[in-house]
Every structure is written in structure tokens, then in C-alpha cells.
C-alpha positions as CSV (number, residue, x, y, z in Angstrom):
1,X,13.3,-56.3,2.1
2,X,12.2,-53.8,4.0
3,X,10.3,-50.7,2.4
4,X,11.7,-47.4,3.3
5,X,8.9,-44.4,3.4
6,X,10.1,-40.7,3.5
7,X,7.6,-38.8,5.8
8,X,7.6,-34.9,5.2
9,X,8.3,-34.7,8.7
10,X,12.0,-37.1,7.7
11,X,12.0,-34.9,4.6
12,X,12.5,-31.6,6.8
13,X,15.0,-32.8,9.3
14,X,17.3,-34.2,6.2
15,X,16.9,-30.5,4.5
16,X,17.6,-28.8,8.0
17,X,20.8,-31.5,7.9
18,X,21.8,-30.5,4.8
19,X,21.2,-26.2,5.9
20,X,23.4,-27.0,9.5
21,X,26.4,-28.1,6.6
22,X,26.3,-25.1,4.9
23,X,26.0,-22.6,8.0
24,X,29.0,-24.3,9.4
25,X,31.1,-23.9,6.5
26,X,29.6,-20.3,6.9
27,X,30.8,-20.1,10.0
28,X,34.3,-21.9,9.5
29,X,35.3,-18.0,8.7
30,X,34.6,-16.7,12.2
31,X,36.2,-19.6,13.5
32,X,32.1,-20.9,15.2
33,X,32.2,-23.9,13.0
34,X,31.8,-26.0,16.4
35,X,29.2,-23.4,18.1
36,X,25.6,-24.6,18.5
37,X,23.0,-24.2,16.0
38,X,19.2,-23.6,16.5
39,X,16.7,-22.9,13.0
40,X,15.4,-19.5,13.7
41,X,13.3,-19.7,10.2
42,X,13.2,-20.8,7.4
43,X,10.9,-19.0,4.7
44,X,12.5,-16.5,2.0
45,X,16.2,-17.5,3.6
46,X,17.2,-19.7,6.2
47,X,18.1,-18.4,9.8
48,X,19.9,-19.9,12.2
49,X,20.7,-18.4,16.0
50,X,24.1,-18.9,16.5
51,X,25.0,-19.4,20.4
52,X,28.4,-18.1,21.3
53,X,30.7,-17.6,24.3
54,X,30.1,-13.7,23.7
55,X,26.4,-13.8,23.1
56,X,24.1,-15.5,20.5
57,X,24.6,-14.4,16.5
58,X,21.9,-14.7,13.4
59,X,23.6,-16.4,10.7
60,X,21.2,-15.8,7.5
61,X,22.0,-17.7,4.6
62,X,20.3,-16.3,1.2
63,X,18.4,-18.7,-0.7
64,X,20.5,-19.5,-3.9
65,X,19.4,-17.9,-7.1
66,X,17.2,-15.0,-5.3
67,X,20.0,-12.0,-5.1
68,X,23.8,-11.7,-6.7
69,X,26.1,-10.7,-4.5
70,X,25.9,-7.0,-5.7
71,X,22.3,-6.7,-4.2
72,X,23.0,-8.7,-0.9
73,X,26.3,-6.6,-0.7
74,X,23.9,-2.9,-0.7
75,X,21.9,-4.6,2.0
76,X,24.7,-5.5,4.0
77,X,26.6,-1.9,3.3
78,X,23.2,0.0,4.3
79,X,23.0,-1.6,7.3
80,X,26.4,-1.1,8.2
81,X,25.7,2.5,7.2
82,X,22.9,3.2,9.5
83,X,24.9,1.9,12.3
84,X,27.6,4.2,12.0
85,X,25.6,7.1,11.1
86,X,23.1,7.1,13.6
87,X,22.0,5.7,16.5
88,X,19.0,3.8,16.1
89,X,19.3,0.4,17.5
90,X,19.7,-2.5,14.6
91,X,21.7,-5.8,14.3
92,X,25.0,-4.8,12.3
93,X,26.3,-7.6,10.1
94,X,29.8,-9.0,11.2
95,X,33.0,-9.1,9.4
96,X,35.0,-12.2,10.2
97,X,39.0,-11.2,11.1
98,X,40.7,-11.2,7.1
99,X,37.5,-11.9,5.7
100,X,34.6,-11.1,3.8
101,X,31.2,-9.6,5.4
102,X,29.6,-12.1,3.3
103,X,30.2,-15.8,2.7
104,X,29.9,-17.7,-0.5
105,X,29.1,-21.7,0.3
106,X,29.0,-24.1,-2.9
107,X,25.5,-25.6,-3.0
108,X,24.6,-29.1,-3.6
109,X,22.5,-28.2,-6.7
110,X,24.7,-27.3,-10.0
111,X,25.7,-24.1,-10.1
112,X,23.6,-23.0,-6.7
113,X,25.8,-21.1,-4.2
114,X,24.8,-19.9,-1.3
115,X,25.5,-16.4,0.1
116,X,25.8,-16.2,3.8
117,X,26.2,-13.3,6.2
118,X,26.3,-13.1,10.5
119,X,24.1,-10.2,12.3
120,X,24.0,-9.4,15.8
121,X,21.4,-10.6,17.7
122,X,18.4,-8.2,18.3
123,X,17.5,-8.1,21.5
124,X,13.9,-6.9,22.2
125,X,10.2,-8.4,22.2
126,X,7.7,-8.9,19.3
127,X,4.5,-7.1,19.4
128,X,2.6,-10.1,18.0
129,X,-0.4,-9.6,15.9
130,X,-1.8,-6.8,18.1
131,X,0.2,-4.0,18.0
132,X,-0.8,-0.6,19.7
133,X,-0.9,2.8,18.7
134,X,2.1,2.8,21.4
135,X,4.0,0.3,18.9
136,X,2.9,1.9,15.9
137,X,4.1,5.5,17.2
138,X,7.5,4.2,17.9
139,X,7.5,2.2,14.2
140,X,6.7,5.6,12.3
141,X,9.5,7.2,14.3
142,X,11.9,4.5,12.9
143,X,10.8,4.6,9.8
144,X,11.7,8.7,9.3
145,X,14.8,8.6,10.6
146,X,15.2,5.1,7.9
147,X,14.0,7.9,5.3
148,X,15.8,10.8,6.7
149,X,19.3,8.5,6.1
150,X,18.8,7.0,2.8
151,X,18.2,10.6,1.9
152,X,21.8,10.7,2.1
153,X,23.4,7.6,1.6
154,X,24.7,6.6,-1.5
155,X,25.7,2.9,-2.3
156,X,29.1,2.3,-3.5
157,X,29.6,0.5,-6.9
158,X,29.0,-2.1,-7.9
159,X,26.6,-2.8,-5.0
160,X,22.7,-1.8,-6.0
161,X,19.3,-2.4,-5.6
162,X,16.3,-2.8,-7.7
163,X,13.9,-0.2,-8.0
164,X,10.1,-0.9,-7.0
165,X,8.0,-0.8,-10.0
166,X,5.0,-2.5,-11.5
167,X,5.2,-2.6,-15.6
168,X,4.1,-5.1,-16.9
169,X,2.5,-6.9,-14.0
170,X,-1.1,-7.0,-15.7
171,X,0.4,-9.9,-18.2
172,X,1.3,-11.7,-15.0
173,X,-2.3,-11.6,-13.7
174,X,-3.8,-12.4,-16.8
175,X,-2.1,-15.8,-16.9
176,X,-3.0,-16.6,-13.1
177,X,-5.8,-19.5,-12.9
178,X,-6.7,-18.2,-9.6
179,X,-8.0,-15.1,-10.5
180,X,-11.6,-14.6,-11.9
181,X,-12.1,-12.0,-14.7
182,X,-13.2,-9.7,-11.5
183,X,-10.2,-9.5,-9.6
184,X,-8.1,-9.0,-12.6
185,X,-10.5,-6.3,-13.3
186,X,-9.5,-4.8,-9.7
187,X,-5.8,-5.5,-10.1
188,X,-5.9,-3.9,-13.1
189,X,-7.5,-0.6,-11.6
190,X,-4.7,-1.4,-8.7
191,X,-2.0,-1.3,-10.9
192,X,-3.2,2.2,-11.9
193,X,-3.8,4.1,-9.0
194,X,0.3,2.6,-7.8
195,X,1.9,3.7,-11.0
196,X,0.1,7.5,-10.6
197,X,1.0,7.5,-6.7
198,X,4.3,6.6,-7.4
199,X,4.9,9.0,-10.4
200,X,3.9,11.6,-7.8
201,X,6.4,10.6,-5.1
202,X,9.0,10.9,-7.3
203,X,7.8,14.5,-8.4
204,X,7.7,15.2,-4.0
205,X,11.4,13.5,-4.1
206,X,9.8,11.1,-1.9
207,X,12.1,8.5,-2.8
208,X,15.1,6.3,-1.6
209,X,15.9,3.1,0.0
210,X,13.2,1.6,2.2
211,X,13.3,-1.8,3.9
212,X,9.9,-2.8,2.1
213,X,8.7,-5.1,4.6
214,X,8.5,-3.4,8.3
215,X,5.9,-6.1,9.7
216,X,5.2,-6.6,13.1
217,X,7.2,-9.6,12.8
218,X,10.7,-7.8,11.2
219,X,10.3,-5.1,14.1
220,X,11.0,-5.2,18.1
221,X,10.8,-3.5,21.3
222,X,13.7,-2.6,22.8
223,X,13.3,0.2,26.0
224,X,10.5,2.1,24.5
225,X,12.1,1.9,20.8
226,X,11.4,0.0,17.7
227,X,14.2,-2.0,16.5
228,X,14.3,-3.0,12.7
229,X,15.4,-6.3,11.8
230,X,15.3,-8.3,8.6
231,X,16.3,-5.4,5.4
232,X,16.3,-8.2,3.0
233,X,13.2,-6.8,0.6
234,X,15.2,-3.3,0.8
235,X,14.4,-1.5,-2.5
236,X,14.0,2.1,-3.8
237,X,10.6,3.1,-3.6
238,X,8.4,5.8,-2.1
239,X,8.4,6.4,1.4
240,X,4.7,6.3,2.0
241,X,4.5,3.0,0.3
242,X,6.9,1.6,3.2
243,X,4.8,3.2,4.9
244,X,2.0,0.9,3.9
245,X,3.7,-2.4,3.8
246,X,3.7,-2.0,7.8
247,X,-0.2,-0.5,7.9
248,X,-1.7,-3.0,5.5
249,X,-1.2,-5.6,8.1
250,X,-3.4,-3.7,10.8
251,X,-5.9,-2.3,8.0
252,X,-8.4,-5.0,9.2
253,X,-8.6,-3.5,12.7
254,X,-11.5,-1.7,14.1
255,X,-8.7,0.7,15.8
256,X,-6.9,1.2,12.2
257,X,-7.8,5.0,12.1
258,X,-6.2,5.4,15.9
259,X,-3.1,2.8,14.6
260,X,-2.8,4.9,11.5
261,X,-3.2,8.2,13.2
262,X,-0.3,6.9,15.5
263,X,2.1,6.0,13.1
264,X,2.2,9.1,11.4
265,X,2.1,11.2,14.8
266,X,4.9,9.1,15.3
267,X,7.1,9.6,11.5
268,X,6.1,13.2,12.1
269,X,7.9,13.5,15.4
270,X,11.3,13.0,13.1
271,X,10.4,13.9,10.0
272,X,8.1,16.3,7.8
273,X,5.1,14.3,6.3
274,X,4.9,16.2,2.6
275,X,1.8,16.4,0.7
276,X,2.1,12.9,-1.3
277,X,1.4,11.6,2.5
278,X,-2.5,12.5,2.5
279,X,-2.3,9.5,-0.7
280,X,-1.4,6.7,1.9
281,X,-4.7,5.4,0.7
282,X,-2.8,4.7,-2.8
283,X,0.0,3.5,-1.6
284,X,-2.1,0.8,0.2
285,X,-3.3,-0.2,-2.9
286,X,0.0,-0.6,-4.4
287,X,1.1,-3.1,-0.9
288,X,-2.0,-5.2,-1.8
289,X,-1.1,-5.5,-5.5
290,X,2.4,-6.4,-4.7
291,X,1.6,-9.1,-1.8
292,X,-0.9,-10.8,-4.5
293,X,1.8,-11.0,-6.9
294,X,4.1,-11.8,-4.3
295,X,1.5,-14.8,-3.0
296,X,0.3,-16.1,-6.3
297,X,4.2,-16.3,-7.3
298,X,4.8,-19.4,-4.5
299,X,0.9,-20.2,-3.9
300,X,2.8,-24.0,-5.9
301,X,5.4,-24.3,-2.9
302,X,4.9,-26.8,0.1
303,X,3.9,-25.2,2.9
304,X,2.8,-22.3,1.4
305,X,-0.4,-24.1,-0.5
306,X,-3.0,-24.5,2.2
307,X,-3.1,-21.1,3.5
308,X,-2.5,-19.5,-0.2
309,X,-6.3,-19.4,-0.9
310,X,-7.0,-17.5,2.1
311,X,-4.1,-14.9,2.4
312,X,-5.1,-14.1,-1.3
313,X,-8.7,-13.7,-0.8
314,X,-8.1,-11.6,1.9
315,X,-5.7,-9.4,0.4
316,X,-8.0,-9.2,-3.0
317,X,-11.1,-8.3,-0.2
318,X,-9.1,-5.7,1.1
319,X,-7.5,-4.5,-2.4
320,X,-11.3,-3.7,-3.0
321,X,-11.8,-1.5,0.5
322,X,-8.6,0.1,-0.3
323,X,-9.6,1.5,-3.9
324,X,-12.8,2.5,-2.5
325,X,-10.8,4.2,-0.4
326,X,-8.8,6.5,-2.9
327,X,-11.2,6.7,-5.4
């Protein structure tokens, strides 16, 4: 009898399998059932590039069990939103002829669906890890006239999104093996100086939907613009603390003061910065609290375990340079 050994590398290509089976049913609806398929990524949801007769698609499908439909619906409806109310450059999702913007797909787990919606493609290039104050000028522009918008926009019921907070959150890194009693100490302090620079955004009314996680990897350049892509951690928040979710990744950069200096020359050029802007400091320290939570929530998850340790240190190491900072 011959022994049959599952490889991870056999265990991937059966989970891609069984992903390709439910973008196809996905994609039954806009009559692509047939087109090819290439796995774009594969981390908080599952992207595929669709290619097409009229150009290639991104068919996302939502990890089951992450969002209801109500809070993938407000993504979808603000994004559709911000293409008809302005003209910055973003992929629009599509609406299938008769159908729904989003698809529901039965999982192969009990009670797991998964929720399944098709962008346009964004053309443009990635800045990789070294952006310049070029790039980050362009970024801040974006990001006001993001701001300037959800000033505005309303989402229609039932659709919603959560609200960025952190209560309770020093229970959660008490019961966290790997902290030592020092950088709960700091995450404690952390938590503090986010709840105090959030109570005074929402005094400045500097508040609304933000896409939460404009990296340099959920960001292109397309003829001397930035291009958003990715509003899947959209949230209500504080402006300067999107602000800070797309600084805190060039914070460890000799150039940071010019990068910085840049992307707020660059948010200015569209929009006012108000006084809660001089406490981007804070708000740093409120990114750094929120990617340790974020990290040491999946540091368990394959593929995410051998580079936990490190992305955690460095993000307690710089926690620490960042309250020195505001202090």
C-alpha cells in the first residue's frame, strides 16, 4: 500500500482548487464562469485577476465569518460613491446585468458563506518599499479629497461600518504570552495617549470614513496620481489616524521628517490640516497599538508564524519612539 504524504506545498494548490470553485460560481453571475483565473493574493481575502475579452477584473472573495453583508455592502456603496462623486481615479465594483453588486457562494464549512464582489482593475505601478516624498505628496492629496467626501456621504440603511475604538483592549494584552510585563506597560500608556487623541478629533469634527490601511502596497501610480485600492479595513475614525496607518510604515526612514513633511504638503494642497493635525505624533501611537493587536490576533496562523516575532518587536520598538515622541 502505498503511503500518501500531504506536502504544504499539495496542501495550497488543493485550497487554491477549492478558492477557483467558488470564484467561478462568483462569476457564473457576470456570465465569466469560463474566463481565466490567476491568484492575485491571498491574505485577509482571497483575490483573483480575472482576464476578460474587455480587459482584466479583480474578483475579491471575503473570507467567511470576517464581515456581514451590511458592512461589505457600505464598502462597496462608498466606493461606488466616490466614483460618481468625484474624479479621483479608483476601481469601482461591478454590478452583474439583473444582479447583485455582491455575490453570496455557499462554503464548504457549515454555515460559512462566502461574499464575493468584482472591481475594475487598477491600472498603475506600486511604489515598493521606498516611496518618495514625490509618492507621499500625491498620497496626502488623496487622502483629503477621501476626507473631504466622507464629509458628506452618508451610508444608506442597513449598510454600516464599525467605528474605530480601543476599550477594552488592555484585557486583551494582559492575556498575550508574548508580551513581557514591559510592553504591556507601554501598551497600556499607548492605549491612553489613542483614546485622548481620539476624544479630541471628535471635538475638531475630524471624523468620518477612512480606508484605514493606505500602505504602499493598497496604493498606485497612475500619471502623476495616487490611486487607492483595497477599502476593505474602511472604518470611522479620525482622519489623522489614517493618516498614520500610511506614515507608520516609512517611520523607520532616515528621510521620515522630509516623507512626513510631504504628505501633509501634499493633504494640505486639498484640504485644511486643523489643529488636531500637529498630534500626528498620537495618532502614530494609536497605528502601533492597533497593528500589535492586529499581529498578535493571527501570530497562531500558518504563514503568518515565522515573521510574527519580528513584525511585533518592531512595531513594540517603535510604539516606544513614538510615545517618546508625544510625550
Amino acid at each position: 500500500m502505498t503511503e500518501i504524504t500531504t506536502t504544504p506545498a499539495r496542501e495550497f494548490a488543493a485550497q487554491v482548487g477549492r478558492w477557483e470553485q467558488v470564484a467561478r460560481r462568483a462569476l457564473a453571475a457576470f456570465s465569466l464562469s469560463d474566463a481565466p483565473l490567476d491568484l492575485y493574493g491571498h491574505a485577509e481575502n482571497v483575490t483573483f485577476r480575472v482576464n476578460t475579452g474587455a480587459g482584466p477584473r479583480a474578483l475579491r472573495l471575503y473570507r467567511p465569518f470576517r464581515y456581514t453583508r451590511e458592512e461589505i455592502g457600505a464598502e462597496l456603496a462608498w466606493l461606488t460613491a466616490l466614483r460618481r462623486d468625484t474624479a479621483l481615479a479608483l476601481p469601482a465594483p461591478l454590478v452583474p446585468p439583473g444582479g447583485d453588486v455582491l455575490q453570496v457562494i455557499e462554503g464548504a464549512s457549515p454555515g460559512s458563506r462566502w461574499f464575493c464582489a468584482l472591481f475594475e482593475w487598477a491600472d498603475g505601478e506600486f511604489v515598493g518599499e521606498q516611496p518618495l516624498p514625490e509618492h507621499l505628496h500625491r498620497v496626502g492629496r488623496l487622502m483629503a479629497k477621501l476626507h473631504a467626501h466622507s464629509l458628506t456621504y452618508r451610508l444608506p440603511a442597513p449598510l454600516w461600518r464599525a467605528t474605530l475604538g480601543f476599550e477594552g483592549d488592555e484585557a486583551f494584552f494582559a492575556g498575550q504570552a508574548p508580551l513581557s510585563s514591559g510592553d504591556r506597560a507601554q501598551l497600556c500608556e499607548g492605549l491612553a495617549v489613542a483614546r485622548e487623541a481620539f476624544a479630541r478629533a471628535r471635538e475638531a469634527g475630524e471624523v468620518g470614513l477612512i480606508h484605514a490601511d493606505l500602505h504602499q502596497g493598497n496604493y498606485l501610480m497612475q500619471g502623476g496620481q495616487a490611486v487607492p485600492i483595497d477599502f476593505d479595513d474602511a472604518v470611522f475614525g479620525p482622519f489623522p489616524y489614517d493618516a498614520a496607518a500610511t506614515l507608520v510604515h516609512v517611520r523607520h526612514r532616515p528621510d521620515f521628517p522630509a516623507l512626513r513633511a510631504a504628505f501633509l504638503a501634499g493633504y494640505a494642497s486639498a484640504r485644511r490640516l486643523s489643529a488636531v493635525w500637529s498630534d500626528l505624533d498620537c495618532f502614530l501611537v494609536a497605528r502601533r497599538v492597533w497593528l500589535v493587536g492586529w499581529i498578535l490576533q493571527r501570530a497562531h496562523q500558518p504563514g503568518v508564524r515565522d515573521w510574527a516575532p519580528a513584525y511585533l518587536r518592531g512595531h513594540l520598538d517603535g510604539l516606544a519612539e513614538d510615545l517618546d515622541a508625544c510625550r
